[in-house]
C-alpha positions in Angstrom: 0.0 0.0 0.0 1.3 3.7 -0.5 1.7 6.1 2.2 -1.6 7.0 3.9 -1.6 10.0 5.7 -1.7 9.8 9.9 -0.8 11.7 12.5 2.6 11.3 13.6 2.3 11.3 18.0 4.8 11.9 20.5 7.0 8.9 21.0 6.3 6.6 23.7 10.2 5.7 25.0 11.6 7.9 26.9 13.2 10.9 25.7 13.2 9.8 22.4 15.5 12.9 21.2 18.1 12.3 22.9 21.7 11.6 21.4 24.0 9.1 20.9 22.7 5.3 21.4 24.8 4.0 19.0 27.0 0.7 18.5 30.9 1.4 18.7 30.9 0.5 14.7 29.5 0.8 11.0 29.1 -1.6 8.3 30.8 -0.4 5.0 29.5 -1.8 1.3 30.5 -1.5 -1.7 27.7 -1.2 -4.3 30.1 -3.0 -6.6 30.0 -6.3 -4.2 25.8 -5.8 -4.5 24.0 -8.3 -6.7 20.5 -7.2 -6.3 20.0 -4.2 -3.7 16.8 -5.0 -1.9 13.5 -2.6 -2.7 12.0 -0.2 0.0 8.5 -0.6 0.8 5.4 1.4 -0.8 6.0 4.1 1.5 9.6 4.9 0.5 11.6 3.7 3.9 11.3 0.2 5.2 13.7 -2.4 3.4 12.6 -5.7 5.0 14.2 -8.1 2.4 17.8 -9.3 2.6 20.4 -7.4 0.5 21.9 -10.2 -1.9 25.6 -10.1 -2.5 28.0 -11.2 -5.1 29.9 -14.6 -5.0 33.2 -13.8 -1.9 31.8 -10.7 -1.9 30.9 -8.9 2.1 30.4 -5.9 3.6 33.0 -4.8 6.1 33.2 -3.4 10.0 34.7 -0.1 11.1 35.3 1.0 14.7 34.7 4.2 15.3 34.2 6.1 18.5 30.8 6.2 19.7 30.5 9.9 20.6 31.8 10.5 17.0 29.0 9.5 15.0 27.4 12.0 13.7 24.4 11.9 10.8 22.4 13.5 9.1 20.3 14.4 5.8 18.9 17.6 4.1 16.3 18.0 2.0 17.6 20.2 -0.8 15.8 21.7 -4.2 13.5 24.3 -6.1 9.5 23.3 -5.9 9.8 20.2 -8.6 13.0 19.8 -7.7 13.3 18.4 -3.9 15.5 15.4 -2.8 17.6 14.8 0.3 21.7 14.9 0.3 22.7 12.5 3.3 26.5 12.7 5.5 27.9 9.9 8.1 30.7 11.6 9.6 32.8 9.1 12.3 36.2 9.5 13.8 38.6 6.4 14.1 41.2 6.4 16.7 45.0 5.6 15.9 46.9 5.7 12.9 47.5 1.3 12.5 48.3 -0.6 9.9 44.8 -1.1 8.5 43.4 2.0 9.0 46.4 3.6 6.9 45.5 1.3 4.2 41.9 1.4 4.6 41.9 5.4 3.7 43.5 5.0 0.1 41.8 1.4 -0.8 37.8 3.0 -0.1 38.6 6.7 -1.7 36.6 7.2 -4.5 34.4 3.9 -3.9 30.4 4.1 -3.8 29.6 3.2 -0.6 26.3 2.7 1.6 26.8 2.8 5.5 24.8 0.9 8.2 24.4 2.3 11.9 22.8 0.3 14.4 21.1 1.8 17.8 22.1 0.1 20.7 18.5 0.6 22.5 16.8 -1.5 20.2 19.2 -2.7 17.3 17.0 -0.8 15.0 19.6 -0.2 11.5 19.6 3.1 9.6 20.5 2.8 5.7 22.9 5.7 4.4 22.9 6.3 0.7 21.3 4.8 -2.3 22.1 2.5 -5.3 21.6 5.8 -7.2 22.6 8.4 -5.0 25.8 6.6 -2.7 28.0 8.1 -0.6 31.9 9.0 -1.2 34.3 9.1 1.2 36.7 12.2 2.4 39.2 11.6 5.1 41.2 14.0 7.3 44.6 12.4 9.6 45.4 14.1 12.3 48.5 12.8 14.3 49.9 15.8 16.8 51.0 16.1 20.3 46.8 16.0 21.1 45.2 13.8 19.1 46.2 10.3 16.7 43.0 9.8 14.4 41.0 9.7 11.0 37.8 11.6 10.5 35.7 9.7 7.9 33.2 11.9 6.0 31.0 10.2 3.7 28.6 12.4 1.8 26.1 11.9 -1.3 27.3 12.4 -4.5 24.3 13.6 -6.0 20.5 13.8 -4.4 18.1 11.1 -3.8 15.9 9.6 -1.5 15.8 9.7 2.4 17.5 7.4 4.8 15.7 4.2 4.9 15.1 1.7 8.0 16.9 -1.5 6.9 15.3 -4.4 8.9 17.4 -7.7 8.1 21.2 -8.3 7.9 24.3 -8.2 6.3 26.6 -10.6 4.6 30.0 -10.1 6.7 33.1 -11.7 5.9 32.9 -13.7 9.3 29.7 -15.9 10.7 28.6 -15.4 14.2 28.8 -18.7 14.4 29.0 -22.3 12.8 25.9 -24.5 13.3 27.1 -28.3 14.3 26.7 -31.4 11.7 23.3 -32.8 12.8 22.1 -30.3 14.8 18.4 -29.9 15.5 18.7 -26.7 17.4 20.4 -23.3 16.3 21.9 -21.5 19.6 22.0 -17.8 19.0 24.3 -16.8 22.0 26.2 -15.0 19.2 23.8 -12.6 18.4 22.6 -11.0 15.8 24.3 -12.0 12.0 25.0 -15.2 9.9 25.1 -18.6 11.3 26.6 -21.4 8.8 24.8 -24.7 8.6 27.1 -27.8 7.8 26.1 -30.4 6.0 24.8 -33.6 8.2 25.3 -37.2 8.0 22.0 -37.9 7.7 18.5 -36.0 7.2 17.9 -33.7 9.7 15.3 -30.9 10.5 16.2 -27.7 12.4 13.0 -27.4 15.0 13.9 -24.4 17.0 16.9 -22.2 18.4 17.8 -20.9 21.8 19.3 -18.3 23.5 17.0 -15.9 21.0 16.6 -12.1 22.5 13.0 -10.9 21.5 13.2 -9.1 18.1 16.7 -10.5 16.9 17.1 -10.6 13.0 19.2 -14.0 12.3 20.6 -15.6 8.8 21.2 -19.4 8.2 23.1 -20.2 5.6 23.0 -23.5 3.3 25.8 -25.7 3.4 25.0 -27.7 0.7 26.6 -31.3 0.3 24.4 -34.2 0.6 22.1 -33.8 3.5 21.4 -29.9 3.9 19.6 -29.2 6.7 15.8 -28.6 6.3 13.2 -26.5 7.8 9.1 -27.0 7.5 6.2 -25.0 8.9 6.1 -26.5 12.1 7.5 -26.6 15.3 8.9 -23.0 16.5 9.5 -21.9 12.6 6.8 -20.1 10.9 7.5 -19.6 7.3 6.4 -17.7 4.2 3.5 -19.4 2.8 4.1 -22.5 4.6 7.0 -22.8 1.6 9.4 -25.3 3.4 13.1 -24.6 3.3 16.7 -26.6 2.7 20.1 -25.8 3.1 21.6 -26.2 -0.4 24.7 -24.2 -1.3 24.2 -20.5 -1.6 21.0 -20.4 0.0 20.2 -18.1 2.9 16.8 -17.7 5.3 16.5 -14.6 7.7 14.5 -14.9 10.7 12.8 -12.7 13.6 12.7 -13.7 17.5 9.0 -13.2 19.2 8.7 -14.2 22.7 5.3 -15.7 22.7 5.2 -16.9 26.4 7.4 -17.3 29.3 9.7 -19.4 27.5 8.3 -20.6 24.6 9.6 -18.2 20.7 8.7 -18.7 17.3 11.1 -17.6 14.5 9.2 -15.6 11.4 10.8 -16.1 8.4 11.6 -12.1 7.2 13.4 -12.9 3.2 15.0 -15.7 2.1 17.5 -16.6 -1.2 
């Protein structure tokens, strides 16, 4: 459906204007490692399906320093003419080895940047298969201060930030699921958990140490008995549309608490 006008009411957490509230780090991607970039929803902000990447292609972590982060957008243009410019400006501290070589290897790359809220690990999109971001840098290494200030700024206008709610393909899993395994434990967290590839049939039933709202990935193993998951048990999925863990494929769930301890996982996209 396309955006229905409705009041818009004061938030309900507390002091919902407040700063900062945001993970020590951003995700960096190339829109050269993107296969297909996933589509927003009718009303121009939500992106609920899973971003699908090249073959060996990833996106990439960069620590920054919390109180650093700083980001924003402007809507800019004559009437017929509006769009929104975006900036992610972050500081890094230090001057290491892969910082130095990160600086000269990402100039003149298009980028989009992800930044997670620590409150609620709600994820904010920056930039835009047709409007991405380019990085500018300033080093700094004096008898005060040792560090990089990463500016990265649309290259033309576009659209507005957009709420990406699944995750990323990052060069290392949050962990390896166990041959045979009928159970996923997420004590990882959040990200990409790799499935191997059984000695026998096997059906993944359910997952523990979930946190309410968590966005997870499993990822197909392939080989000859792939794990497999139905509609039943504490899975709910798309249509009922069962699932296996050939080589290349992916499935992205959510966590919902429904009782004291009991979940069930909602499939969110899968590839």
């Amino acid at each position: 459906m396309t955006y229905v006008k409705i009041n818009v009411t004061k938030p309900s957490k507390i002091a919902p204007g407040a700063g900062g509230d945001k993970k020590d780090k951003i995700t960096i991607v190339d829109l050269d490692d993107i296969l297909t970039h996933a589509s927003r929803d009718a009303k121009g902000v939500l992106i609920t399906d899973k971003h699908a990447f090249k073959p060996n292609a990833y996106a990439i972590e960069l620590y920054v320093t919390p109180s650093s982060i700083a980001a924003k957008q402007n809507s800019e243009g004559e009437a017929d003419e509006e769009a929104f410019l975006q900036e992610v400006a972050v500081s890094h501290p230090g001057s290491e080895l892969e910082i130095m070589e990160f600086s000269p290897n990402w100039l003149g790359r298009n980028v989009l940047i992800f930044i997670e809220r620590c409150s609620d690990g709600s994820i904010k999109e920056y930039g835009a298969p047709c409007a991405p971001l380019r990085m500018k840098v300033e080093s700094t290494d004096d008898k005060d201060v040792n560090k990089s200030i990463f500016t990265f700024a649309s290259s033309n206008k576009g659209p507005c930030i957009a709420k990406y709610d699944n995750t990323l393909t990052l060069s290392d899993v949050a962990a390896t699921v166990d041959a045979d395994a009928t159970t996923v434990d997420l004590a990882s967290g959040e990200g990409e958990y790799q499935l191997t590839d059984n000695t026998a049939a096997k059906e993944l039933t359910t997952c523990t140490n979930a946190v309410d709202g968590m966005l997870f990935t499993l990822l197909g193993s392939g080989g000859s008995f792939p794990a497999s998951i139905t509609d039943a048990n504490d899975f709910v999925l798309k249509n009922g549309t069962s699932w296996s863990a050939i080589a290349s494929a992916s499935i992205t769930f959510k966590a919902f608490k429904d009782g004291a301890a009991s979940w069930k996982f909602f499939e969110q996209s899968r590839s």
